[in-house]
C-alpha positions as CSV (number, residue, x, y, z in Angstrom):
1,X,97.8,-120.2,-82.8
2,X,100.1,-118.0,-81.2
3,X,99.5,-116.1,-78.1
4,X,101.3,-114.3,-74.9
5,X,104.6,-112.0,-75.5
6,X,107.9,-113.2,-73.9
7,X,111.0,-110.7,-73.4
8,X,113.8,-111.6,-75.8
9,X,117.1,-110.7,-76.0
10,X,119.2,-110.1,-79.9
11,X,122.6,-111.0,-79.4
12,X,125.5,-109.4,-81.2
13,X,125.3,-111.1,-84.5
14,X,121.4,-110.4,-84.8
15,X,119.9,-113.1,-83.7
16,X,117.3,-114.2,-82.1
17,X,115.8,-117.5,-79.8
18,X,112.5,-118.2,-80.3
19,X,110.6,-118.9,-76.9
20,X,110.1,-122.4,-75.7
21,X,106.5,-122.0,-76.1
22,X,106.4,-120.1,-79.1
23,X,108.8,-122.7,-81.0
24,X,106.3,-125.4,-79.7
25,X,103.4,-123.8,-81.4
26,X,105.2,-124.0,-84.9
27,X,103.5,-127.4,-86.8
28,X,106.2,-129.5,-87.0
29,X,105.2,-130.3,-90.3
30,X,106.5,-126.7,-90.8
31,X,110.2,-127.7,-90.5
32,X,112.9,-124.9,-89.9
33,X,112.1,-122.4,-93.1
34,X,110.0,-119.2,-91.7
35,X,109.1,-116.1,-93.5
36,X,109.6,-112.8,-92.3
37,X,107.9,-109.5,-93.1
38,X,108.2,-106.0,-92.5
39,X,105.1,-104.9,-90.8
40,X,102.4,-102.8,-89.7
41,X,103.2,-100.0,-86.4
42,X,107.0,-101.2,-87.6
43,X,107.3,-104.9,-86.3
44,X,108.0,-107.5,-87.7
45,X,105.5,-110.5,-88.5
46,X,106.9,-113.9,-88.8
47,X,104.8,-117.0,-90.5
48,X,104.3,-120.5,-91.1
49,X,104.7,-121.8,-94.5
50,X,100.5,-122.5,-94.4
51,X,100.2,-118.8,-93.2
52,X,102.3,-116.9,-95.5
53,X,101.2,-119.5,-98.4
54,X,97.9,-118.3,-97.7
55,X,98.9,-114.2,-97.4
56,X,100.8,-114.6,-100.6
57,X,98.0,-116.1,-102.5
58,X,95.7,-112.8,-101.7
59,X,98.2,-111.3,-102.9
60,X,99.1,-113.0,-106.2
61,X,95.3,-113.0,-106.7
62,X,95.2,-109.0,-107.1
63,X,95.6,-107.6,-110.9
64,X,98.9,-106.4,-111.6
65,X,97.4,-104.2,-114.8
66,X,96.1,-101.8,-111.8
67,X,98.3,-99.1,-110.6
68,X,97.5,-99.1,-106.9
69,X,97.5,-103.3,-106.7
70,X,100.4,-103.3,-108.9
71,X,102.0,-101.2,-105.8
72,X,100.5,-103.3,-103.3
73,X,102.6,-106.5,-104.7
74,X,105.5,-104.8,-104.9
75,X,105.7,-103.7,-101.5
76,X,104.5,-106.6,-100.4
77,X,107.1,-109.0,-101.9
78,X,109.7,-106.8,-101.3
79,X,109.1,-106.6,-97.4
80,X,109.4,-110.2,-96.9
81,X,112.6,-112.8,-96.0
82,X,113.1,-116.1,-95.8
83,X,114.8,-117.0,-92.5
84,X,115.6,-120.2,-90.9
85,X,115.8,-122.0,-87.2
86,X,119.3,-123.2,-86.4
87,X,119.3,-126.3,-84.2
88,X,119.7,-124.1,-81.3
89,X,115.9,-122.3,-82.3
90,X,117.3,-119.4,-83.5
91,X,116.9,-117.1,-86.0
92,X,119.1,-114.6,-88.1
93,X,117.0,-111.6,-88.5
94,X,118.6,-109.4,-91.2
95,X,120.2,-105.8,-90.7
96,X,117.8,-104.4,-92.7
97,X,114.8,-105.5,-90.8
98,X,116.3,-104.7,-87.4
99,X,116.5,-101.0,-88.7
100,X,112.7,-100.9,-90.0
101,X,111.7,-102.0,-86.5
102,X,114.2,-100.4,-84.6
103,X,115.4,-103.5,-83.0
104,X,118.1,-102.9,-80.2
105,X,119.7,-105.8,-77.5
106,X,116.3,-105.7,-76.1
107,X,113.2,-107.0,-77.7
108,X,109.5,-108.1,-77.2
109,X,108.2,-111.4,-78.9
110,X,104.5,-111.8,-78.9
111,X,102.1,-114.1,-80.2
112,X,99.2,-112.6,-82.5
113,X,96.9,-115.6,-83.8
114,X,98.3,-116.9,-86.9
115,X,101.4,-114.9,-86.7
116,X,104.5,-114.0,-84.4
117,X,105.5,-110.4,-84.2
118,X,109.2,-108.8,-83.0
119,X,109.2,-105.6,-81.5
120,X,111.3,-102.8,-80.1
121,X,110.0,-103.0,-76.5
122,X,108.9,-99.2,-76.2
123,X,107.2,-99.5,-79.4
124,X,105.6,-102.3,-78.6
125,X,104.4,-100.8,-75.3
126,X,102.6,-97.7,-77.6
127,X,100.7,-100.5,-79.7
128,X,99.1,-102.5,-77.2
129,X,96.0,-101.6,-74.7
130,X,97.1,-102.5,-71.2
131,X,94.1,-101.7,-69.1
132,X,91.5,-104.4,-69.0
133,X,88.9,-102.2,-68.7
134,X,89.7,-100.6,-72.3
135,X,90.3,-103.6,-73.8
136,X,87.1,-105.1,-73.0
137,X,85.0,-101.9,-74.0
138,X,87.2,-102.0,-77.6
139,X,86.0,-105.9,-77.9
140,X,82.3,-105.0,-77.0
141,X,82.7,-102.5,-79.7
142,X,83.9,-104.8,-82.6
143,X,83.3,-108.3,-81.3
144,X,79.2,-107.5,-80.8
């Protein structure tokens, strides 16, 4: 599982180091190949192999004869990337990708459960409750 959010830095060629404690967290069973999708509130998720094997399979599991499903692949497929860690633990995230999420020099990494998301840092500011207080009333509301 991945948790916490680290500030990150994207140096000139696009690239990105993992945090210490987020690289730790990949299975090392995983080896260096990640996946990378375009994603919701314009981030970017990045996956295991076991995570995205098991997002893909939902996926490949919806009927292609039906028009709105049939969409739903598409867009799916086409918004992910394999990437892969160098030995220094980074990762080349594509031009492409940094202009869906508006990625700039600075960036916010953040652990979400089974997935690690990259964000523009003021975007990633508007998607996230920072008062305790509202947090805790929004997981009383769906966690009861």
């Amino acid at each position: 599982m991945f948790n916490s959010h680290y500030d990150c830095k994207l140096d000139p060629k696009g690239r990105l180091v993992l945090p210490a404690k987020i690289k730790a967290a990949i299975p090392e069973a995983n080896g260096s190949v990640l996946m990378l999708r375009m994603a919701e509130d314009r981030c970017l998720a990045l996956y295991t192999l076991v995570e995205y094997r098991k997002l893909e399979n939902q996926i490949k599991s919806l009927n292609i004869n039906n028009q709105e499903q049939r969409l739903l692949m598409r867009s799916f497929f086409n918004s992910v990337t394999e990437v892969e860690l160098d030995n220094a633990g980074r990762l080349l995230i594509p031009k492409q990708y940094q202009a869906y999420a508006g990625l700039e020099k600075e960036i916010m990494v953040a652990g979400n459960g089974n997935r690690i998301e990259i964000w523009n840092s003021k975007n990633y500011q508007n998607n996230i409750i920072m008062d305790p207080a509202d947090l805790s009333s929004l997981m009383e509301k769906h966690l009861s």
